[in-house]
C-alpha positions, 0 to 999 in steps of 0.5 A: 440533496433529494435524490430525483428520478432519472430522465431519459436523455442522451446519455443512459441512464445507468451512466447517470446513476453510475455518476450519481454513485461514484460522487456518494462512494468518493465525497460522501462515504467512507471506506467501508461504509455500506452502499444504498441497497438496490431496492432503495436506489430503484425507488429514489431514481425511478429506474430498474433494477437492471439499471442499477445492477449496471452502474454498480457493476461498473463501479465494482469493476472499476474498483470503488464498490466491492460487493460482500454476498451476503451482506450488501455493496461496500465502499471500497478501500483506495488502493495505495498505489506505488510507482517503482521509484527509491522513496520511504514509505512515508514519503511516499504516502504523503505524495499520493495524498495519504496519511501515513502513520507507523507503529513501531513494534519492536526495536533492540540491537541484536545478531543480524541473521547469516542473510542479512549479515551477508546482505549488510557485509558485515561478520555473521553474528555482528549486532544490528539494529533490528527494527520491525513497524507496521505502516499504515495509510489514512488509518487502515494496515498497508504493510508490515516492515521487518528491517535490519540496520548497520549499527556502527554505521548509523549510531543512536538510530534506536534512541530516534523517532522511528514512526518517521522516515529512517530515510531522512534519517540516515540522509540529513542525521548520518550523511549517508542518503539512501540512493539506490536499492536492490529488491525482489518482489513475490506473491506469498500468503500471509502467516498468522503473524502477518495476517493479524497485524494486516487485518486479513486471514491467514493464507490471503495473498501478500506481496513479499518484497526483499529490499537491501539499500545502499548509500552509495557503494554500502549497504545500509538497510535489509529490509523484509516487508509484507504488503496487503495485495488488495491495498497497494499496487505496483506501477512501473513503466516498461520500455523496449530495448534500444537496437543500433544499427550498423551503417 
């Protein structure tokens, strides 16, 4: 379709363009595909150019656009976003309409290190499994998982596909379902390792998440994992705390 010149009308102009734009950067473009130059929208839509810096701006504040200095406006990435509940990544990814991949970057059996031993309560220097992945959404790096796994409760884990869920795994192979977990949630900034497999520079901020999962009262999984910030976010629900009053 041609682009047209805006007509004046109850609603703005720069709504219109906004509209216009946020159908081209969410059913046309790709992310990361370069954005109409300002130049180029001020002359197919026959606007300002005070229009145009309004709709992209918007756009940029709402998180479809990211503008680079120096080299234009870009369609942003989705962000991943995550609600605060027990569920793989895989899962997890494929609720939200994504398409989850994993690349399996070492797997062996090896001496768990003193904290996960003591997170997986077994004997310091008990052979785990070690099993580290880089995880993936439609294609672009999300997370890298760095996870360690009781050998004598899940035997042959390392002979299974793991660029799937080790969830569903424990859950339907070992009847032990992953039912709840402990986990502490920082900002850190990436190492070089961590910064390579993620794409970014070393020192951009991450989220640094120490998980340990139980299947029922026993630790199956200490789980280690670094998150891009700017490709997942947390959504958590908070309440207030109930009072009672005494009649």
């Amino acid at each position: 379709m041609m682009p047209v010149h805006l007509r004046d009308s109850v609603i703005p102009k720069h709504e219109q363009l906004r509209a216009i734009l946020l159908h081209k950067c969410t059913k046309e473009l790709q992310p990361g595909d370069l954005m109409t130059s300002e130049r180029k929208l001020m002359q197919d839509y026959g606007v300002s150019r005070i229009t145009v810096r309004e709709a992209i701006g918007q756009l940029v504040n709402e998180g479809h656009l990211v503008r680079v200095r120096g080299k234009g406006t870009f369609v942003a990435h989705r962000p991943v976003q995550s609600k605060l509940h027990l569920a793989s990544f895989t899962e997890e990814m494929r609720a939200q309409g994504h398409k989850p991949t994993t690349v399996v970057l070492q797997s062996e059996e090896d001496a768990a290190p003193e904290a996960t031993a003591k997170a997986l309560r077994i004997a310091p220097d008990t052979s785990a499994y070690h099993v580290k992945r880089l995880r993936l959404a439609d294609g672009e790096p999300v997370s890298v998982d760095d996870g360690w796994f009781n050998a004598a409760l899940l035997p042959g884990l390392l002979d299974l596909d793991l660029t799937g869920s080790i969830y569903r795994a424990t859950a339907d192979r070992y009847g032990m379902p992953i039912d709840r977990a402990e986990q502490t949630v920082s900002a850190d900034g990436a190492s070089q390792e961590i910064a390579t497999l993620l794409g970014i520079k070393k020192g951009a901020p991450v989220m640094y998440f120490d998980r340990v999962s139980f299947s029922g009262p026993t630790p199956v999984e200490h789980t280690r994992s670094w998150y891009r910030s700017d490709r997942y976010q947390l959504q958590m629900e908070v309440q207030g705390e109930r009072t009672q009053r005494s009649v």
